[in-house]
DSSP file (Angstrom, degrees, kcal/mol; ACC not computed):
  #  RESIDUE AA STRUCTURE BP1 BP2  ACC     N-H-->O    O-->H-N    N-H-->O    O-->H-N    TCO  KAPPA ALPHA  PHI   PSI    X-CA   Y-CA   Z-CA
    1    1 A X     >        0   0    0      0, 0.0     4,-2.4     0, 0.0     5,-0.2   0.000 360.0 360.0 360.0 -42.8  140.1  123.5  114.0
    2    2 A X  H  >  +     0   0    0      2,-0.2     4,-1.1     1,-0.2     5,-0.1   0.899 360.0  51.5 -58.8 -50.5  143.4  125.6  114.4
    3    3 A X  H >> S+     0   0    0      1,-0.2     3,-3.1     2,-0.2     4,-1.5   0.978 115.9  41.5 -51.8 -77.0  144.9  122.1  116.2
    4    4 A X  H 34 S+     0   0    0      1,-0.4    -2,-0.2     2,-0.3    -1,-0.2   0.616 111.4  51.1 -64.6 -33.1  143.7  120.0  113.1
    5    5 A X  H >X S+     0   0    0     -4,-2.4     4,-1.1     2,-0.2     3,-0.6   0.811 112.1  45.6 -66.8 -28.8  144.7  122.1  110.5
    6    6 A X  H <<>S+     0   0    0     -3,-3.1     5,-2.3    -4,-1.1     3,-0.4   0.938 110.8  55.6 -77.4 -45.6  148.2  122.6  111.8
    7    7 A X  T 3<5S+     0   0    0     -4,-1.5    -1,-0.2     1,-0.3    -3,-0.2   0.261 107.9  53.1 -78.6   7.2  148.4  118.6  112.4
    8    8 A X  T <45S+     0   0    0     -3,-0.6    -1,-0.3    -5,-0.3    -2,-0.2   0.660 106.7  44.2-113.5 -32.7  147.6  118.2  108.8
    9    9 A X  T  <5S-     0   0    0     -4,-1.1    -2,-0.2    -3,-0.4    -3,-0.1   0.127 118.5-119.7 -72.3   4.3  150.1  120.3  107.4
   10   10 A X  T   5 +     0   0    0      1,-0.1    -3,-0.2    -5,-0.0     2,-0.1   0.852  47.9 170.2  21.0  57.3  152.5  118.4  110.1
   11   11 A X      < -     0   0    0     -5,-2.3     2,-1.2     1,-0.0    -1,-0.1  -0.359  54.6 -98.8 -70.4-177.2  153.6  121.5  112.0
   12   12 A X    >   -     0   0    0      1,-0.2     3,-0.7    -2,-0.1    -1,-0.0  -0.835  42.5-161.6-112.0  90.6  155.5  120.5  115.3
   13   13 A X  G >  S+     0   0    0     -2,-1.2     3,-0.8     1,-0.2    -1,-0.2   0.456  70.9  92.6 -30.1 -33.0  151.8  120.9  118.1
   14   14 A X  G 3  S+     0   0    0      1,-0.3    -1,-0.2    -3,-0.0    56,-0.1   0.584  94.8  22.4 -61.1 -29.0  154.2  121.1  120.9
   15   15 A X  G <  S+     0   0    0     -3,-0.7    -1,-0.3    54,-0.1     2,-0.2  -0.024  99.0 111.5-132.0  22.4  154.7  124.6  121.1
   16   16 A X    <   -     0   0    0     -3,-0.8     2,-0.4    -5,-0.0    -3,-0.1  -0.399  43.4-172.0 -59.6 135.4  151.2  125.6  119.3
   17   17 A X        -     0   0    0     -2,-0.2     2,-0.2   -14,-0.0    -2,-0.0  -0.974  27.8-115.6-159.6 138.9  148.7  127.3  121.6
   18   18 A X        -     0   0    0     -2,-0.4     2,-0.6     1,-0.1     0, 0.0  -0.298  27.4-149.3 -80.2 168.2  145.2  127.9  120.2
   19   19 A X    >   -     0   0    0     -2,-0.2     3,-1.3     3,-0.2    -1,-0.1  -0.792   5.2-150.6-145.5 113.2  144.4  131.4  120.0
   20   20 A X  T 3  S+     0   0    0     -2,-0.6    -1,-0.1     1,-0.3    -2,-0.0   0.723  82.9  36.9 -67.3 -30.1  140.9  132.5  120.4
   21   21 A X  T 3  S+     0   0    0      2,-0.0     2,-0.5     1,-0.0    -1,-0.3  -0.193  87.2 108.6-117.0  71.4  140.0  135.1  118.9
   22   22 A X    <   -     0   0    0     -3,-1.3     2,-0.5     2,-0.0    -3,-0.2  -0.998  57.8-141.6-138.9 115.6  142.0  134.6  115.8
   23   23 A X        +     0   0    0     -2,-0.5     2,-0.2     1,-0.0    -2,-0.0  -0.720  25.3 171.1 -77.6 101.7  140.1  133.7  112.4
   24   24 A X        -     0   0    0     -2,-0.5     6,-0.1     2,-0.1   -22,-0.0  -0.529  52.3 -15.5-118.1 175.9  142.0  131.0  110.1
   25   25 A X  S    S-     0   0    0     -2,-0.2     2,-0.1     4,-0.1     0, 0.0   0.145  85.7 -70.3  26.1-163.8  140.1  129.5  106.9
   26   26 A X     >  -     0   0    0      1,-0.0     4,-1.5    -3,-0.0     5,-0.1  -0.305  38.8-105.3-115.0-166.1  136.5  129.5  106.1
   27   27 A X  H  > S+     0   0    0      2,-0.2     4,-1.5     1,-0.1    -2,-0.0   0.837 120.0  60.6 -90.8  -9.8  133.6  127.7  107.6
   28   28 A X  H  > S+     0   0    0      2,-0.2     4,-1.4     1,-0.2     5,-0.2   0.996 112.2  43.0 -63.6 -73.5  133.5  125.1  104.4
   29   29 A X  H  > S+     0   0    0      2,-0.2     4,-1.6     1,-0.2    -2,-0.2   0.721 106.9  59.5 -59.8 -29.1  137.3  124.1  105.5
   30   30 A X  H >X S+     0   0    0     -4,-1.5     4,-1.9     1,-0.2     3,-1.2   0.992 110.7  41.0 -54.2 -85.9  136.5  124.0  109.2
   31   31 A X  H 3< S+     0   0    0     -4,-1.5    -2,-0.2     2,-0.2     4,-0.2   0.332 107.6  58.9 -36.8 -17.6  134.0  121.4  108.6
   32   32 A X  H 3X S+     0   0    0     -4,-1.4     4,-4.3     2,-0.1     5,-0.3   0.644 108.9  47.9 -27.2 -58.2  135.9  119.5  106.1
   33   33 A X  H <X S+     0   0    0     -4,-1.6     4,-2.4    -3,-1.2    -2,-0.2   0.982 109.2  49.9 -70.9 -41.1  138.5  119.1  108.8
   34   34 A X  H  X S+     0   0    0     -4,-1.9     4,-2.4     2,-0.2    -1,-0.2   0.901 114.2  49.6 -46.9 -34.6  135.9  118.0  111.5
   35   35 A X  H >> S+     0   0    0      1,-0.2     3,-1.7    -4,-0.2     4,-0.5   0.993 111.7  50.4 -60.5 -64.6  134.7  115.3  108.8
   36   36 A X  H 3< S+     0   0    0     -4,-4.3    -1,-0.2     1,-0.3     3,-0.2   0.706 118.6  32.5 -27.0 -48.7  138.0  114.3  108.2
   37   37 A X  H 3< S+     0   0    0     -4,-2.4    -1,-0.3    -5,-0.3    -2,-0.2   0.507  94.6  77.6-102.0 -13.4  138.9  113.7  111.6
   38   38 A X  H << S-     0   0    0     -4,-2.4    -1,-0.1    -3,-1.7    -2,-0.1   0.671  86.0-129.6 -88.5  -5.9  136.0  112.5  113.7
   39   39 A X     <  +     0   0    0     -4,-0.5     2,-0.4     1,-0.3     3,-0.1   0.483  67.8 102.4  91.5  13.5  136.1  109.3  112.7
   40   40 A X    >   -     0   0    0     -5,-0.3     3,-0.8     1,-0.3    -1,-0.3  -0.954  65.4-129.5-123.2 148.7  132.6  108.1  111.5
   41   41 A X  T 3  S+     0   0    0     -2,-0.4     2,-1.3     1,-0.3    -1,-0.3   0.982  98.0  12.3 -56.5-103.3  131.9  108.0  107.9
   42   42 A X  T 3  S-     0   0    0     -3,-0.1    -1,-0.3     0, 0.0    -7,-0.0  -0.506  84.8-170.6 -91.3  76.4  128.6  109.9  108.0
   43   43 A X    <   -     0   0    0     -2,-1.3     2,-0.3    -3,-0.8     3,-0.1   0.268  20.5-128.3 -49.7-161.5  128.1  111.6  111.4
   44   44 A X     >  -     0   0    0      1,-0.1     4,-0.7    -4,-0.0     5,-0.1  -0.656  31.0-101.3-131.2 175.6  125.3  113.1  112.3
   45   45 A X  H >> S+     0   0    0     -2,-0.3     3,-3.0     2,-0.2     4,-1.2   0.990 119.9  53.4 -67.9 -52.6  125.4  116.9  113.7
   46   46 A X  H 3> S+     0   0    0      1,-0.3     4,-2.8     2,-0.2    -1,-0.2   0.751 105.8  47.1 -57.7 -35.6  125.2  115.7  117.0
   47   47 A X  H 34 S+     0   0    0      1,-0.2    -1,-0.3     2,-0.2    -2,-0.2   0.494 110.6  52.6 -94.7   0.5  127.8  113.6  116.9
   48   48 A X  H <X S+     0   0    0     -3,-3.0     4,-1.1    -4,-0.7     5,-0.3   0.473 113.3  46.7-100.2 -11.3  130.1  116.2  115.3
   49   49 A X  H  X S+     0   0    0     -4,-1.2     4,-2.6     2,-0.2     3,-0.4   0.861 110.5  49.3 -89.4 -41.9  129.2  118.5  118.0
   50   50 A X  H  X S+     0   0    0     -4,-2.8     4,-0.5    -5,-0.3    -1,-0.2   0.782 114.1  49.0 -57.1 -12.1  129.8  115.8  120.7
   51   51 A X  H  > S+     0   0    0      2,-0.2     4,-1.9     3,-0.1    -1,-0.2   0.692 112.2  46.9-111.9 -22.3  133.3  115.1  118.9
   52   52 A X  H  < S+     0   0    0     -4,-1.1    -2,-0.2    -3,-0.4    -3,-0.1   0.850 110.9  57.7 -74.0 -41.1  134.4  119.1  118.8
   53   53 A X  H  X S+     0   0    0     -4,-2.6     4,-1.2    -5,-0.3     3,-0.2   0.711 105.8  46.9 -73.5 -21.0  133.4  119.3  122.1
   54   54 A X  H  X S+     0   0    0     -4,-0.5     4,-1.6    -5,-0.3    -1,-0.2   0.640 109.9  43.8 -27.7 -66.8  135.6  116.8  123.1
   55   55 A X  H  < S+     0   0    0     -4,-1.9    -1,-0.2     2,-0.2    -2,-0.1  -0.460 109.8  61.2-108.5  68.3  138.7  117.5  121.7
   56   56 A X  H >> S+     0   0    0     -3,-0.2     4,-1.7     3,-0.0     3,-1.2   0.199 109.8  43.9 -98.2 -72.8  138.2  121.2  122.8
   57   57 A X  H 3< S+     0   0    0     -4,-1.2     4,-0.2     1,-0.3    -2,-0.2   0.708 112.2  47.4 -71.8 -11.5  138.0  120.1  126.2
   58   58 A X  T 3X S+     0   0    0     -4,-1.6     4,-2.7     2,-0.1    -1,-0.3   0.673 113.3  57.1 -68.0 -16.8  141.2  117.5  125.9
   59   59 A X  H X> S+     0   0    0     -3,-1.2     4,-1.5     2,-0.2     3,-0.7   0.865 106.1  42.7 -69.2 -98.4  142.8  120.7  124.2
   60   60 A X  H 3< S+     0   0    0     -4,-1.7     4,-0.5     1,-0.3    -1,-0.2   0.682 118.9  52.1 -42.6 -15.6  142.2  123.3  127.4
   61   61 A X  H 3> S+     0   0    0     -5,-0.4     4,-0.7    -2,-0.3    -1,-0.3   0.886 109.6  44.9 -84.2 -66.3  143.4  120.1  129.4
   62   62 A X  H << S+     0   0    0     -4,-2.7     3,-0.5    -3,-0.7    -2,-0.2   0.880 117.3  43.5 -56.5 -31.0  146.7  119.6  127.3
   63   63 A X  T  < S+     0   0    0     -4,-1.5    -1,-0.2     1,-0.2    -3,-0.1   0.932 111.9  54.9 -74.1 -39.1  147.8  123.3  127.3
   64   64 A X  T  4 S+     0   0    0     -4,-0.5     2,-0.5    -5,-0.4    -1,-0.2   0.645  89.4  91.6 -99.9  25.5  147.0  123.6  130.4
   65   65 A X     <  -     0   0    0     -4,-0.7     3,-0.4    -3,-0.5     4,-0.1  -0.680  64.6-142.5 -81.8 124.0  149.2  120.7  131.9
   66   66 A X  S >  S+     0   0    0     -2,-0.5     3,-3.1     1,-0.2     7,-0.3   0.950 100.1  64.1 -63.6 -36.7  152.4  121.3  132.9
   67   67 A X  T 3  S+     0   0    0      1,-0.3    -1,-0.2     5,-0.1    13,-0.1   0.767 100.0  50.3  -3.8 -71.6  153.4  118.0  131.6
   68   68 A X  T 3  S+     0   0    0     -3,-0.4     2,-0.3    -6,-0.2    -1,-0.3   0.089  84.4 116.7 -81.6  16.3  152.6  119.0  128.0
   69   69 A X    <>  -     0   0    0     -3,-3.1     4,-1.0     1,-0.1   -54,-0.1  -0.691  50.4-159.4 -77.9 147.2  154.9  122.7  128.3
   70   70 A X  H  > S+     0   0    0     -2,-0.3     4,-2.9     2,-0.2    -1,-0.1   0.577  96.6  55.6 -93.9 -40.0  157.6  122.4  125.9
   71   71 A X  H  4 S+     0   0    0      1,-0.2     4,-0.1     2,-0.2    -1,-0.1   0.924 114.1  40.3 -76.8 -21.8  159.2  124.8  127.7
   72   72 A X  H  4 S+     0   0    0     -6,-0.3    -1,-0.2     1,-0.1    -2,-0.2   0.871 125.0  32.1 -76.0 -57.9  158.8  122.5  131.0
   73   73 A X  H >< S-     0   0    0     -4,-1.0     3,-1.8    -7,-0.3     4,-0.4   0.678  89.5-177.4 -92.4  -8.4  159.5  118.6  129.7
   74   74 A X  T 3<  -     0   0    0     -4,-2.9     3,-0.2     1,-0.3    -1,-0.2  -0.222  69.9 -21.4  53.6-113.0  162.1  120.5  126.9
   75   75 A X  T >  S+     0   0    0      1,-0.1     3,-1.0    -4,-0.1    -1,-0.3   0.564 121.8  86.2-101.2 -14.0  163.2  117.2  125.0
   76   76 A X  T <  S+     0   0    0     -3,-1.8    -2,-0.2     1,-0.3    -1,-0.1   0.454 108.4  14.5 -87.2  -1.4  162.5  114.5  127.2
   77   77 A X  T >  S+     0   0    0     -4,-0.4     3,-1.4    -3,-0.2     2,-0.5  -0.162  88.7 161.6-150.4  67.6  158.8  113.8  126.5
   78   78 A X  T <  S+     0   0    0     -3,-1.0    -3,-0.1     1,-0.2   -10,-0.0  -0.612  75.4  25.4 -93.6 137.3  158.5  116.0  122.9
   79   79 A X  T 3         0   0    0     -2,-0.5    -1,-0.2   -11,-0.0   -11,-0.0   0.324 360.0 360.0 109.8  13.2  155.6  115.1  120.7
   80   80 A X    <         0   0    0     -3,-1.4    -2,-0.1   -13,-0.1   -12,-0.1   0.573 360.0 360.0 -46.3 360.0  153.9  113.9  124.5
């Protein structure tokens, strides 16, 4: 949610790191953004949990790639 809210407001993701136990919006807006963003019309629950669960674990993948460190690829592969 933290990702998707940020990327909707177009902050700059590159240097963004999710932080867990930190509460942003409500649960109304959370689920708004999931609608928004998973990319079927009407999902189904399942299929919103199978799509959170997803990009959580491409998330914990990107952060933890060196690849995708800002501080690591600097300017030569930004918005990677």
């Amino acid at each position: 949610f933290q990702y998707l809210r940020r990327y909707d407001q177009q902050h700059n993701l590159d240097t963004f790191y999710y932080k867990e136990h930190s509460v942003e919006g409500s649960q109304a807006e959370c689920l708004q953004q999931f609608l928004l963003h998973c990319g079927i019309t009407d999902p189904s629950w399942s299929e919103l949990r199978n799509f959170t669960w997803f990009l959580n674990v491409q998330l914990k993948d990107c952060e933890a790639s060196v690849f995708c460190n800002p501080e690591f690829v600097q300017d030569t592969l930004q918005g990677f």
